[in-house]
C-alpha angles and dihedrals in degrees: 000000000000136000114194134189114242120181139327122230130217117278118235122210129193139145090261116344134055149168125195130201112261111235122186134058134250122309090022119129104239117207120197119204121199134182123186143174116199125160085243094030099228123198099245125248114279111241116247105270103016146095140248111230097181142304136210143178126218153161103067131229121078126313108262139137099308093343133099134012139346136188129236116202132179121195117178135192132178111235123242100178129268076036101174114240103259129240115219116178139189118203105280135220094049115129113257105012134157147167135176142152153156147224128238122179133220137205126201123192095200151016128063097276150319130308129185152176136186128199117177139196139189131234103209099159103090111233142105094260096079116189127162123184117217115255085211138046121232132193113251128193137167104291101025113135121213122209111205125200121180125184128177146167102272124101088192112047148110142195148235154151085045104201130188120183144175138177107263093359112107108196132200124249107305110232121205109221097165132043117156142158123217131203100169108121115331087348145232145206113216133176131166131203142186135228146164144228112245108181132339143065133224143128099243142137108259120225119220121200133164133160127256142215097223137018109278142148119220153121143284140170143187121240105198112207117201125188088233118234103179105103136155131238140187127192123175112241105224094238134108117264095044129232136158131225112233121196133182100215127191103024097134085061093056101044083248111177103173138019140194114192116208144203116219125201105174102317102331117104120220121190119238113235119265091010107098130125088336121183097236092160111142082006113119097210143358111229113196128181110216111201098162105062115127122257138251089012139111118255146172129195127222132207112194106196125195113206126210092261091057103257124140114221121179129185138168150231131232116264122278122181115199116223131205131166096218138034115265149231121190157156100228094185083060096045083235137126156134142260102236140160115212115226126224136266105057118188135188127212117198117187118214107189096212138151139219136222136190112210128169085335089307121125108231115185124186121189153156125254112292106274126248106277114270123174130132123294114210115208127175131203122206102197134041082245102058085040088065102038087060091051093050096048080050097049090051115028113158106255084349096285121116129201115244123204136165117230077250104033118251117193085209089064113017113098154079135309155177119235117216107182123323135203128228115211109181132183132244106214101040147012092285128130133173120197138186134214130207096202144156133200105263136179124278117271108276098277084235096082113080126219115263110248127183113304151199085295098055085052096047086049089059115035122032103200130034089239084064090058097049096056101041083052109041101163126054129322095264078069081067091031093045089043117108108229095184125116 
């Protein structure tokens, strides 16, 4: 895993507005630094399409010519090629004021994405020996990459002998790509360098120094740059009634501390039962079962991760449909369910308590809010089997409410509820049953109760010593979570 720098753009410089050339290729992590000076020292605007990173002011005193504080600013977007050069702004006509900035480009070998994490420190004591001490800490390991901008006072000045440190982090040789002097409004010098982390690992401020030419105050910050690991995955379990296993991979890697897994139709997000808002924090990875996903649809699953700094991070699966040959009545919280097809047609009762009055010849009605539908759902088994899956999911519904789905899912149809009495009516010359169902529309299961996925049994089906299951799995225990025991 490598993380390597790739060019470094031309830095535009105006009063307000700027736009600085895009350097870096698909697929590059571009990084725009931004300095800026204003009377009431604004954040400047965030280019369409990309991200703030962080921003901080620093140097003290009162904003002047050369004199008092300046803001340093990172954005950051992953390329995606024939990427438009981005406007960032800060408000005009104010005396004094000034913005540039400039583009660098990364490149990463390895991992599912970019992470990243700024901290940044101020310098108010005027001098050449410039040092300023993170207000945050950020996590450090072997292969991260820092990017360090600095911006002072100074509209004649110049740096070197860039410097980043950090308590247990040893880091590589520190290369200045930028150095430039800024005359623009009350004036900067900014300059910007790379670095990366050789050995160590700790959760700890970083300290940036550097030399000046002439005595400044100012400001700098680290932007630390990490190839991700954290990723989601689905895979469909071979069973009836379907469900996906859903697992949330990499997330020591990223400093993840909590995680929400999604289900995504279209682009509407659906949480996953039992994955919201999870404490993953020192966890490797989240492993969820879905048993309620629509049928005969593309979907994709999300998984949006909070690391320990704060910072939201989501990313995606690949699509998975989910295929069945019948339409479908389950208890998604057991893992059971039956192989049904619905009869037409299908009506809906609403109740509406109300009361009439009869005033002066007038009809005056008062009533509560219109009730959740209700009606009777005909279902019909073809084989004594199916007849008795769906009696046993009847018998044993979770909280008595069964899941609904077409054998192509209708959001009409599709849902939870909650089952009053029903009727068999079998046949007498074949497998057939027809039942109906007195039901009425009912809340989701509490989010709290999580989807039943294989358990000890299916193992011990498979494998007869525990010898025979280490070395069938010869990973971690999600490679047993994660195994599809079906037939």
């Amino acid at each position: 895993m490598t993380i390597s720098y790739g060019s470094t753009g031309t830095q535009a410089t105006h009063t307000d507005t700027i736009t600085p050339a895009v350097v870096g290729s698909a697929g590059n992590l571009a990084v725009l630094q931004v300095v800026s000076g204003h009377p009431s020292d604004p954040v400047p605007s965030t280019p369409s399409g990309w991200t703030l990173v962080g921003s901080a002011s620093g140097g003290g005193g009162t904003f002047g010519a050369s004199a008092g504080p300046r803001r340093l600013t990172f954005f950051a977007r992953v390329l995606v090629g024939g990427d438009a050069a981005p406007t960032t702004a800060i408000p005009s006509g104010s005396a004094g004021s000034l913005i540039a900035g400039r583009i660098v480009s990364l490149a990463r070998t390895a991992g599912t994405g970019w992470r990243w994490a700024a901290s940044f420190g101020d310098d108010q004591t005027s001098g050449t020996s410039f040092s300023a001490v993170g207000t945050s800490a950020l996590t450090w390991k072997a292969g991260d990459l820092a990017v360090i901008g600095y911006g002072v006072a100074s509209n004649a000045d110049s740096y070197t002998a860039e410097a980043l440190a950090a308590a247990g982090i040893t880091f590589g040789t520190v290369t200045e790509r930028a150095d430039a002097a800024v005359t623009t409004g009350n004036g900067t010098s900014v300059a910007l360098a790379t670095c990366s982390v050789s050995s160590g690992s700790a959760t700890v401020a970083p300290t940036v120094s550097a030399t000046l030419a002439s005595a400044s105050i100012g400001i700098a910050g680290v932007m630390r740059v990490r190839e991700a690991s954290s990723d989601v995955n689905a895979s469909a379990q071979s069973v009836f009634p379907p469900r996906n296993l859903v697992a949330a991979t990499g997330l020591t890697g990223d400093d993840i501390v909590t995680a929400t897994l999604y289900r995504q139709v279209g682009t509407d997000l659906f949480a996953v039962r039992a994955a919201s808002g999870i404490d993953v924090t020192a966890q490797a990875s989240l492993l969820r079962v879905d048993a309620e996903q629509p049928l005969g649809v593309s979907l994709n699953y999300a998984a949006v991760l909070t690391d320990v700094n704060g910072a939201q991070w989501t990313v995606f699966s690949g699509p998975i449909t989910s295929t069945v040959a019948t339409d479908v009545i389950s208890d998604a919280i057991r893992g059971v369910g039956a192989a049904v097809h619905f009869e037409s047609p299908l009506e809906w009762k609403r109740d509406r308590d109300s009361t009439q009055f009869n005033i002066n010849g007038r009809i005056v009605v008062v009533g509560k809010p219109r009730s959740s539908r209700s009606g009777t759902l005909t279902a019909r088994t073809e084989t004594d089997d199916d007849g008795d899956d769906l009696n046993d999911v009847l018998d044993n519904a979770t909280e008595g409410v069964l899941l609904v789905r077409k054998q192509v899912s209708l959001a009409r149809l599709d849902g939870t509820y909650a089952l009053l009495d029903d009727t068999e009516s079998p046949n007498w010359y074949d497998q057939y049953r027809w039942f109906q169902l007195n039901i009425v529309k009912a809340d989701d299961w509490p989010d709290t109760m999580e989807a039943a996925g294989f358990t000890l049994a299916d193992i011990a089906a498979n494998f007869s010593v525990l010898s025979d299951i280490s070395a069938f799995f010869p990973g971690t225990l999600l490679d047993i979570a994660m195994f599809d025991f079906g037939p």
